[in-house]
Residue, then its C-alpha position, 0 to 999 in steps of 0.5 A: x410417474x412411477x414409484x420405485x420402493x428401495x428398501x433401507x439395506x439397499x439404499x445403505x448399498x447404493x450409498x456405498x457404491x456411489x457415495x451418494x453426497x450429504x452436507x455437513x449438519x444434514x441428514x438423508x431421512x430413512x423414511x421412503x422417499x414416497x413422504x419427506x418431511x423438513x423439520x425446523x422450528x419456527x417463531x412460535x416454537x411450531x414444528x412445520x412440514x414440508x412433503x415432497x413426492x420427487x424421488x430425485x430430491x434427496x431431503x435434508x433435515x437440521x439437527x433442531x432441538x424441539x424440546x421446549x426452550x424457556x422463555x427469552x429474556x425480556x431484556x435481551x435486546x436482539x431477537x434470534x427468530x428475528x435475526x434468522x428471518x432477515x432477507x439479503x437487505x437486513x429487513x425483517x419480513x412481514x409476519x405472514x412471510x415469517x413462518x412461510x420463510x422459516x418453513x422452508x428449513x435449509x432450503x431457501x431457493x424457492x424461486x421458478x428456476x428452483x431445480x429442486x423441483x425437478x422430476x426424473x423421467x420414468x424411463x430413466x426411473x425403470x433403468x435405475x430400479x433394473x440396476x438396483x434389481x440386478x446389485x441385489x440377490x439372484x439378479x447379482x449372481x445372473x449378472x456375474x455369470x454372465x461376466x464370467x461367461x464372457x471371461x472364459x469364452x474370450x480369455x479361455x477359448x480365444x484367449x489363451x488364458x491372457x489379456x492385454x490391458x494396457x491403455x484401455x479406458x479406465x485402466x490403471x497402469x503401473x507400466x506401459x503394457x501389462x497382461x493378466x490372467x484368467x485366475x486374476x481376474x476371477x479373484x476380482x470379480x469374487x471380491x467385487x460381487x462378495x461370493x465364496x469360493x464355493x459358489x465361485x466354483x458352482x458358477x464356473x461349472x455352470x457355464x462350462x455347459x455353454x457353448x463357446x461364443x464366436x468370435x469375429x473380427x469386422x473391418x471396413x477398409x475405407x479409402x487408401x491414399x498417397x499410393x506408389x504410381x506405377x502407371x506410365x499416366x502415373x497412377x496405379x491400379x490398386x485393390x487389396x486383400x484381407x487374410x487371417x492366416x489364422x482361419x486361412x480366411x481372406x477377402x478381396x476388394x474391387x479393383x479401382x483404376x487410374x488412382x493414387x487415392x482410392x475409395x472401397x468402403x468394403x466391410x469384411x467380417x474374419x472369424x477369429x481364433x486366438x483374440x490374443x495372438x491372431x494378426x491380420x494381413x492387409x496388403x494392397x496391390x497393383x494389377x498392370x494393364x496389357x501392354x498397348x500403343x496407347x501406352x507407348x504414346x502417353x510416355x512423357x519422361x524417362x521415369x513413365x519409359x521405366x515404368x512401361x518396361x517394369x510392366x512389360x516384365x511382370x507380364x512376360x514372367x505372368x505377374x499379373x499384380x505388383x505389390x505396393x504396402x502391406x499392413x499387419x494388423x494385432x487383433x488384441x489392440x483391436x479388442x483392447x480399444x473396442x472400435x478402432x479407426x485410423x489411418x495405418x502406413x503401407x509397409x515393404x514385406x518383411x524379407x524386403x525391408x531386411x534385404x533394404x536394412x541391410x544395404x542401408x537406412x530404413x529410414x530413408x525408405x519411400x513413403x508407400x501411403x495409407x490405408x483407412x481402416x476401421x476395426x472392431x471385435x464382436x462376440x456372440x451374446x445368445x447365452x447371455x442373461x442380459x444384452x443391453x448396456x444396463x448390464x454392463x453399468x451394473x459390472x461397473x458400479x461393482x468394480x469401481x465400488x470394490x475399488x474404491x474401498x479397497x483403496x478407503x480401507x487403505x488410508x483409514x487413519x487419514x481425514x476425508x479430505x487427506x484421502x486420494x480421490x479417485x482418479x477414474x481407473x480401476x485394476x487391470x483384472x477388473x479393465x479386463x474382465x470390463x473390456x471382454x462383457x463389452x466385446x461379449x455385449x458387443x458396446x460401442x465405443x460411445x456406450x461404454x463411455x456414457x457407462x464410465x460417465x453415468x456410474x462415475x459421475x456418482x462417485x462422490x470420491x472421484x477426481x473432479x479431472x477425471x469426470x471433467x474428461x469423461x464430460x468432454x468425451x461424452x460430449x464429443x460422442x454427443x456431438x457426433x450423434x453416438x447417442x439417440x433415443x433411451x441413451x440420450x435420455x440416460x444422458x440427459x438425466x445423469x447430466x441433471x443428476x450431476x448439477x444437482x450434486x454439485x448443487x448440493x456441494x456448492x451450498x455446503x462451500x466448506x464443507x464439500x471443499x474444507x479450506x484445510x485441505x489446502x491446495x486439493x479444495x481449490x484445484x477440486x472446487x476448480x474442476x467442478x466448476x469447470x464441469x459445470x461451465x462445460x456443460x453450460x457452454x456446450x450446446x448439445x448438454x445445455x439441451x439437455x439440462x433445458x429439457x429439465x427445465x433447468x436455467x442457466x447453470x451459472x444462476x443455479x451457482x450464484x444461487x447456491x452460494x447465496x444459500x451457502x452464505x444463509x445456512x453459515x449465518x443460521x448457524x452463527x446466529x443460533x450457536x452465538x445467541x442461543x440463551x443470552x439473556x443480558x445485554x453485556x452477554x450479547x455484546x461478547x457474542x455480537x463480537x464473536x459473530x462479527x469475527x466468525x463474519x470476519x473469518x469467513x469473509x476473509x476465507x471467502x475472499x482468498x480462498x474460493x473467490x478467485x476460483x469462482x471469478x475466473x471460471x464462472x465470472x461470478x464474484x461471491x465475495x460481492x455478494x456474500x459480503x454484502x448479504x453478511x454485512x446488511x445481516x450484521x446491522x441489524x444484529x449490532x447497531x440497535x443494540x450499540x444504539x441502546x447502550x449509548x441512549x442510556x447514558x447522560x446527555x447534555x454535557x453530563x460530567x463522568x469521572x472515572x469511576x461512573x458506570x457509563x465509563x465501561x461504554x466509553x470506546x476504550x483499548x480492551x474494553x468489549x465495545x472496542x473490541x466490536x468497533x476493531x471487528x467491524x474495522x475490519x468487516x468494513x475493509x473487506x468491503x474496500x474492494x467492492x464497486x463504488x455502487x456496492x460500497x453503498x449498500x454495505x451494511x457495515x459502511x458507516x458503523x463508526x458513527x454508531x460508536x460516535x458518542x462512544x469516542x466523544x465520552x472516552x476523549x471526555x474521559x481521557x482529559x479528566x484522566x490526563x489532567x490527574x496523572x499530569x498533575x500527579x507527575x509534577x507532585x511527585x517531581x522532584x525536578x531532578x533528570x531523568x538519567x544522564x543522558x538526558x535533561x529533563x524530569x520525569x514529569x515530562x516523560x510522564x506527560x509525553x507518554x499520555x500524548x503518545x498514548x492518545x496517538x497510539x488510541x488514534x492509529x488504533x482507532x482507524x476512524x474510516x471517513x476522512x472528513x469526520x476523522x480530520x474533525x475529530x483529530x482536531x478536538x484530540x489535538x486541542x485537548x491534548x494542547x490544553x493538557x500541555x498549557x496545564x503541565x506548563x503553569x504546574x511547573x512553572x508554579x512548582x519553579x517559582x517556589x524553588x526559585x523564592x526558596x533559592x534566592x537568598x544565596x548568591x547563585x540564583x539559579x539552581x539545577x532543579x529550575x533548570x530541569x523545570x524550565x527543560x521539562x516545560x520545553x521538552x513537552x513544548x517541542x512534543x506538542x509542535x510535532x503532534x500534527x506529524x504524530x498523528x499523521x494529520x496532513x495525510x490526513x488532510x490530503x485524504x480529506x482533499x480528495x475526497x468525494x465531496x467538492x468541498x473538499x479543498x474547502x474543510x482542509x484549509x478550514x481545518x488545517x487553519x484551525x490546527x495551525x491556531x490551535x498548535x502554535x497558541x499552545x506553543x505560544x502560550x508555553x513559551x510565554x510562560x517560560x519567558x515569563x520566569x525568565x524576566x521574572x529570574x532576570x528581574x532579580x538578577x539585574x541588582x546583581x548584575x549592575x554591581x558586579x559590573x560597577x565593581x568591575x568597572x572601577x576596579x578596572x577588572x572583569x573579575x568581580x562580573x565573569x569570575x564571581x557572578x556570570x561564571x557560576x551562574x552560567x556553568x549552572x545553566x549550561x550544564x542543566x539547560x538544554x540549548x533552547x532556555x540556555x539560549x533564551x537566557x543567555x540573551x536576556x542576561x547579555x542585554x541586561x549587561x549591556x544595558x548596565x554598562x550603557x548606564x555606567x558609561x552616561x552616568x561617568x561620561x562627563x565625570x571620569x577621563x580618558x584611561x577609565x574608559x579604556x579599561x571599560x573597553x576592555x571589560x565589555x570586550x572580555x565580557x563578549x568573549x565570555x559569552x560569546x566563546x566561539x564553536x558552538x558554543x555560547x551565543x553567536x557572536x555575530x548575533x551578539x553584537x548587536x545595535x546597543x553593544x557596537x554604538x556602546x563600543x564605538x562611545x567607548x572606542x571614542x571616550x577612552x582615546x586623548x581629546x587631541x585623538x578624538x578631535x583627530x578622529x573628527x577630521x578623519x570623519x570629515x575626510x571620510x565625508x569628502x571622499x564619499x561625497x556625502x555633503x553637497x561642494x561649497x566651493x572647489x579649491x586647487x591647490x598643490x601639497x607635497x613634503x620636500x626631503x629637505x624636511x619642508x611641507x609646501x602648500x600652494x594656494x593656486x585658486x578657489x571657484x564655483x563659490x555657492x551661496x545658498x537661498x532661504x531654501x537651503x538645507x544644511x548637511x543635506x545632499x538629498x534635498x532640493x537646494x535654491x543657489x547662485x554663485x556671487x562675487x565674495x571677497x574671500x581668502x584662504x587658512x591654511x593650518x595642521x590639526x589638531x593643533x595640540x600636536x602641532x604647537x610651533x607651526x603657525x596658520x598662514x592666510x591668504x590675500x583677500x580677493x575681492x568680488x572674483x569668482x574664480x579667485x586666484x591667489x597663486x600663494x605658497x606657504x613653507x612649514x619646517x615640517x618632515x613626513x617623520x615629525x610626531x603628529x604628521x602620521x595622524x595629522x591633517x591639513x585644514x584649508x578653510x575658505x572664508x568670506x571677509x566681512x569688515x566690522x564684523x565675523x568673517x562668514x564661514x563657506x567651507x573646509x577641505x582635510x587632506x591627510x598630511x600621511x598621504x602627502x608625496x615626498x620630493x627633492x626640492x628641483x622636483x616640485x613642478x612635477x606634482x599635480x594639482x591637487x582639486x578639493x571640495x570645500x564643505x561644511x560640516x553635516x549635524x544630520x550625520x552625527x559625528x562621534x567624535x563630537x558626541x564623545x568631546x561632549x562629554x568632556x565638560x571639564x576639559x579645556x581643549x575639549x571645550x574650546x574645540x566644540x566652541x569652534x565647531x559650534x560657531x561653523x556649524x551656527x554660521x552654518x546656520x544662518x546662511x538659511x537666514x532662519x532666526x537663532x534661537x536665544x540659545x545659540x545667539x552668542x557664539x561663545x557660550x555652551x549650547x545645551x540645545x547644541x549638546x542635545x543634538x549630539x546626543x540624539x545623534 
């Protein structure tokens, strides 16, 4: 390959006009480009060179310092050469590699497909050098003669002195058409080839000695369609003419016969007069055939007659053509374009369309067709230097240098990145003199475009748009073969020269495409990328790139970032730990880089991923993020693994003060500050494929910190227990403020919890599973902190309480408080599950990837439940504990002051001088939990006083005392059951031990006559309810007359039982063994109680002997009225008995009829009472009576006893209808039965 020389000044020259790229920390090395060398150093301090022989590849070299750095510290635990040398999966080459991989400096792609290794070819070496030729010296003067020439021959001599530039290519427009000047245009080619005025005059007088060029138009009329018919076949006959009115030259076509769509494809050349003012008319004919028979026979219609008469016409005037369109042609829009090709409309003449105008619309005129037309202007080149497009390349690179620094010097204040980038357009001088050497050259539309694309390309500046345009331009004229032979290899290797610029920027990321700039990096990252993609995608450039052996472009991409992704972390690597010497030191610096990772990932994800994705489908992110993460391992987890390798082991204690302290996983210490760093590294990594995740360097990094978090728990607790026990030392069991009432111990307390909480939310701990674990053992240490603050306050109350109790109110205000603060962390520690988030917490572990997932969140959230509800269990007990033990000396107290209130007959004594202040104390300190939990233990000690008072004065006090005890019990419910909301629930309150002590009260405190009346309304109750099983059935007939009697009719009795050994009595659930047998039975009948009823005698019936049914048929009369004293709460008692001569008569059953519920007739009115059907029964021990529980008690009282000694013997004979023995207790019937006695009670 041949070597071109290029001298420094010219190399400075070149870079200037093309902006030749150089990445951030890199320079082009001013050596010639025959030897290149790459510095850098190695491993072992050794300087290492690479030569490279290729032109194309321009040769970095890092600012390295080579001086002799000191030896690294021994203790230093990370390797920075090391770290430097580590491949994409963390692992160190082997040693061999090292200095091989190191020696390669920046440029690390080494792979077959590298394209750095890629040659020009010679061809397009010799052009480059002729180019560079021609920018330098004389060759620079020829070539701006030569312009100049071209300038003076098209504006000056066919000009007129203007030229129209607008809509050329890379013409900047400031409006829709503008013209310039000869002057204009000479002052910018003066600017752009940096030459006096003097020599600008020299070069002027030079070429006026030139002839003036021809020029010449040349047109190829093609093809006409969609012509007027002017035949009577329809058709026409058309051929048309060419004129420059100008020169007076024209130009006929062939005629073509029978066709509305003709076909000449004739080239004509004009000569040209002003390029700027010379039109051309184009006008396309019909010649008419001779009139014959034939014609007259093909007339079909009266449209084909019209036609036929036109042509007779024209004939009979000699006019052999008819006009159907014309065209006017402006040779300047010919020039501005280069080669036009196009279909142009046939037009009426002008005197024609201003006769239609004005009879009517334009607009409606008839379509008249079209006319194919391709145009282009050429100029004579004889006196030109140079007749290729080299020439023009050179012009161009001139004018757009110029250009863009006028435009730099314009904005110099602004950053590289604030300045507008070239958008591909130059001035309208600068247009023109461009256009006039490609007239001059005589360019096709196609060179010129590959021209704008080879310089433009270059520019470094230019708006990645502008050249994506330019890209498909090119490849349009490619795809239509435009380019062969040399051209195609210009193209080809100014295509490879562009992907390797692109190369270059791509792996300088953020410096090419600087994140500051804002929304200009992704919109120019954008376009290059589309660049690439286009000439991937097209298959005419992905020819050419592969006769460049270049491979697929998309790999040269992704290869470019995982190489931008390596030199970011060289630089990290040797900015952070250059000089580190200490492992603290390196922990600050293992920070930084984790951040700078975090940052630049971060920047990576949001900034240039998306571009990247959507269009070259590669996701850097990926593997940038994995590249950086597998590179962090290595630089962290060995030196985490050596930090906590050096602390104690085996349940080594540490207090606060040890040096291992500093290592425990801490707010603001360094290691936390890693942990929270690589927390965040890890959730980047969350959006990665679950076949990525795994290779992440960073995936498990929190269980490099495991013993970290284990040693600051351990910490935690030591420092918990101090500060609790700290808190309850200097509590003074006084309220926090006024709105609330507990102690500040407690806030102290509550305030560690929330502390550990907050450590957790922070912590973050990324496995579910391992996190629940460790949640747990949080959880159970913060659990033990709470029993421990309970027994310091429970200790610290006692002592209050022993000091306090001398005086009358045993309960203070700082118990109060103490027992409050105790509920209050109580309640604290119950929600510290849903502080701590533990059941999404759980619910994450359930579903998680392993199948035992369902399996460890029962195991744990058993374990959590145990744990909670035993703190909570055990901090309640210990409140409770006090409370027996505050109740426990407080029952003496409440004893008497309800025996005091009892016999004096007054709650005085109990509610006003001892509940009272007592209360208002605890209601107005305790919260509404131990307010409550007191209230209930003192209610039940009362009750109990009470019950105890009432057995021990049953038998010894009468009727009144118990009254005024009813009435005590009841105020003291009121007292502590006042009802809204306040005290306790009164329906709680009353509960089995308070309504069975009101009901012996409700009994004791009535007369004997109303308790043994309240017996017989038992016993009603039982017979109405059916509770008992029927002895007998008795029908009877009862009624009271107005004339102040109560009649009773005994009518008759049947179905009398007789019960078996198998009899049960006072059961009706169990199985009976009974037969009816013949009794001799009768019948008493008496009011009850008898006390109230002193004059009213009992009446029997006759003895019926051996029947069954008995009819007696007897009718008793009483001088008794419904208003007598008694009848209200009196009652009837029928009694049904068996006669036995010589001994008792047998008991078989009663009935009780309420003497108030007895109706009210005149005498003559008596046979309209019904019959009245009774169930005779016997009285039930089983269901226990009150009444008789309340006469028991009553042993000194006459009519008490008496009645008990009649219910005893019914209930003995009873009995003995079982024929089961009596015990020697109950043999007479007469005496008191202390077993009798103890039934009732335990009833």
């Amino acid at each position: 390959m041949e070597e071109v020389v290029i001298s420094r000044a010219l190399q400075e020259h070149i870079s200037a006009i093309f902006g030749g790229y150089t990445p951030r920390r890199r320079r082009i090395t001013a050596d010639s480009f025959a030897r290149v060398e790459y510095r850098h150093r190695s491993k072992r301090n050794k300087i290492v060179t690479a030569r490279y022989d290729n032109l194309s590849s321009f040769v970095v070299v890092d600012y390295l310092d080579t001086d002799n750095d000191d030896q690294q510290n021994k203790e230093c635990l990370l390797d920075i050469d090391t770290l430097l040398g580590l491949d994409d999966y963390g692992k160190t080459n082997h040693c061999t590699d090292c200095n091989s991989s190191l020696s390669s400096g920046f440029d690390e792609i080494s792979t077959s497909s590298d394209f750095s290794s890629i040659s020009l070819g010679s061809e397009y070496t010799t052009s480059l050098s002729e180019i560079y030729y021609l920018l330098s010296g004389e060759k620079s003067e020829e070539l701006l003669t030569d312009v100049l020439y071209s300038v003076q021959s098209l504006m000056g001599a066919t000009g007129g002195g203007v030229w129209s530039v607008a809509g050329g290519i890379g013409v900047e427009q400031t409006h829709p058409q503008s013209c310039v000047t000869m002057d204009q245009v000479k002052q910018v080619l003066q600017a752009a080839f940096q030459v006096t005025p003097e020599n600008m005059d020299r070069i002027s007088q030079d070429i006026q000695s030139r002839p003036v060029p021809e020029v010449s138009l040349h047109l190829n009329l093609k093809e006409a369609k969609d012509l007027r018919a002017k035949t009577v076949k329809g058709t026409t006959n058309p051929y048309a003419t060419v004129i420059n009115p100008s020169t007076g030259q024209s130009h006929r076509t062939r005629l073509e016969k029978d066709t509305l769509n003709p076909k000449w494809n004739q080239e004509f050349t004009l000569r040209l007069h002003n390029l700027q003012k010379d039109v051309i008319h184009l006008e396309v004919w019909h010649e008419h055939d001779a009139v014959t028979v034939k014609q007259l026979t093909a007339v079909r219609d009266i449209r084909g007659l019209g036609r036929l008469m036109k042509g007779t016409t024209a004939q009979a005037q000699h006019n052999a053509s008819h006009l159907l369109g014309q065209i006017n042609m402006n040779v300047k829009d010919v020039s501005r374009h280069g080669i036009v090709e196009d279909w142009y409309p046939l037009e009426k003449k002008a005197l024609e369309v201003g006769q239609n105008r004005v009879g009517g619309d334009v607009s409606r005129e008839k379509e008249r067709g079209a006319l194919h037309i391709t145009a282009s202007v050429s100029s004579s080149a004889a006196q030109l230097g140079r007749t290729d497009s080299r020439s023009y390349d050179c012009l161009l690179a001139h004018l757009i240098h110029h250009h863009v620094a006028a435009t730099n010097n314009n904005n110099e204040q602004e950053e590289n990145w604030s300045k507008p980038l070239w958008p591909g357009k130059v001035s309208g001088p600068a247009a023109a003199a461009l256009a006039q050497f490609a007239i001059t050259l005589e360019l096709s539309d196609a060179a010129v475009q590959l021209s704008w694309w080879r310089i433009g390309s270059q520019v470094s500046s230019a708006e990645p748009d502008w050249i994506l345009y330019q890209l498909h331009q090119v490849q349009a004229a490619l795809g239509k073969g435009a380019y062969r032979g040399e051209t195609l290899t210009e193209l080809q290797v100014s295509l490879a020269s562009y992907v390797r610029n692109c190369i270059e920027k791509l792996k300088d990321l953020q410096g090419a495409f600087p994140p500051a700039s804002g929304i200009h990096a992704p919109r120019n990252l954008k376009s290059t990328l589309k660049i690439l993609q286009a000439m991937q995608s097209h298959l005419a450039t992905r020819c050419l790139l592969d006769q460049e052996d270049f491979p697929h472009l998309q790999e040269l991409v992704s290869t470019a970032f995982s190489e931008h992704t390596k030199c970011w972390w060289r630089s990290v690597i040797e900015e952070q730990l250059h000089g580190v010497r200490t492992a603290d030191e390196q922990i600050n610096k293992v920070i930084n880089i984790v951040a700078e990772a975090h940052t630049f990932l971060t920047l990576v994800a949001d900034f240039y991923n998306p571009v990247i994705i959507k269009e070259m489908n590669i996701n850097y992110m990926q593997t940038a993020y994995l590249s950086v993460s597998n590179k962090i391992n290595p630089c962290v987890r060995p030196l985490i693994m050596n930090i906590y390798n050096r602390m104690p082991t085996g349940g080594a204690q540490i207090t606060e003060d040890s040096d291992d302290g500093k290592y425990a996983l801490e707010v603001g210490t360094s290691l936390w500050q890693l942990y929270r760093n690589l927390g965040r590294l890890h959730t980047l990594g969350e959006c990665l494929p679950a076949d990525l995740k795994v290779e992440s360097g960073v995936r498990e990094y929190h269980r490099w910190f495991s013993r970290g978090v284990m040693r600051w728990l351990e910490l935690a607790v030591l420092r918990a227990q101090t500060m609790i026990m700290k808190a309850v030392e200097l509590d003074n069991l006084e309220p926090v403020d006024a709105y609330f009432n507990f102690s500040s111990s407690a806030t102290d307390t509550i305030g560690i919890f929330l502390d550990v909480k907050n450590w957790w939310v922070k912590l973050a701990w990324p496995d579910p599973e391992n996190s629940a674990v460790l949640l747990t053992k949080i959880l159970e240490d913060v659990c033990s902190c709470g029993t421990k603050y309970s027994d310091l306050v429970r200790e610290k109350v006692q002592l209050k309480f022993h000091q306090e109790n001398s005086s009358r109110v045993f309960i203070t205000k700082q118990i109060c408080v103490g027992l409050n603060s105790i509920e209050r962390v109580r309640e604290e520690l119950t929600k510290m599950p849903e502080h701590f988030e533990f059941e999404s917490l759980l619910e994450e572990v359930r579903q998680g990837e392993s199948g035992s997932g369902a399996v460890a969140a029962r195991q744990l959230e058993a374990t959590v439940e145990r744990l909670i509800f035993s703190a909570a269990e055990n901090m309640e007990s210990k409140v409770n504990e006090f409370v027996e033990t505050v109740i426990g000396k407080m029952q003496i107290t409440l004893e008497n002051a309800v025996n005091e209130a009892c016999d004096s007959q007054s709650p005085t004594p109990l509610l006003s001088r001892t509940l009272d202040p007592t209360l208002d104390i605890l209601q107005s300190h305790l919260n509404s939990s131990n307010f409550d939990r007191f209230l209930c233990r003192t209610w039940e000690v009362i009750l109990q006083s009470f019950h105890s008072n009432v057995m021990r004065n049953a038998e010894r006090r009468r009727s009144n005392y118990f009254g005024g005890v009813y009435n005590i019990l009841k105020a003291t419910l009121n007292f502590f059951s006042p009802g809204e909301g306040k005290g306790l629930d009164r329906q709680a309150a009353q509960t089995h031990e308070y309504t069975s002590l009101l009901e012996l009260l409700e009994s004791l405190r009535k007369t004997t006559e109303s308790v043994i009346c309240q017996y017989y309304r038992e016993r009603y109750e039982e017979q109405v309810d059916e509770i008992l099983p029927a002895k007998a059935q008795l029908v009877v007939k009862l009624l009271f007359t107005r004339s102040g009697k109560l009649i009773v009719e005994v009518i008759m009795a049947r179905d009398m039982v007789v019960e078996g050994e198998t009899g049960s009595i006072g059961s009706s659930h169990r199985g009976f063994h009974h037969h009816h047998e013949p009794i001799d039975s009768y019948v008493k009948v008496q009011p009850v109680p008898a006390e109230w009823f002193p004059t009213i005698p009992i009446r029997k019936t006759k003895t019926l002997r051996r029947q069954d049914p008995a009819v007696y048929e007897e009718t008793f009369e009483y001088e008794m009225s419904q208003q007598d004293d008694g009848v209200s709460e009196g009652f009837l008692l029928l009694t049904l008995k068996d006669y036995n001569l010589g001994r008792s008569n047998t008991f078989i059953g009663e009935a009780v009829v309420p003497l108030s519920s007895l109706p009210c007739m005149d005498s003559s009115k008596v046979y309209t009472v019904p019959n009245t059907y009774l169930k005779m029964t016997t009285p039930g021990l089983d269901i226990g009576y009150k009444s008789l529980r309340a006469l028991q008690f009553r042993t000194g009282d006459k009519i008490a006893t008496s009645f008990l000694k009649k219910v005893s013997k019914r209930l003995l004979d009873s009995k003995a209808k079982n024929n089961s023995p009596l015990k020697p207790e109950d043999e007479k019937a007469g005496s008191k039965s202390p077993a009798f006695r103890e039934r009732l009670k335990f009833s």
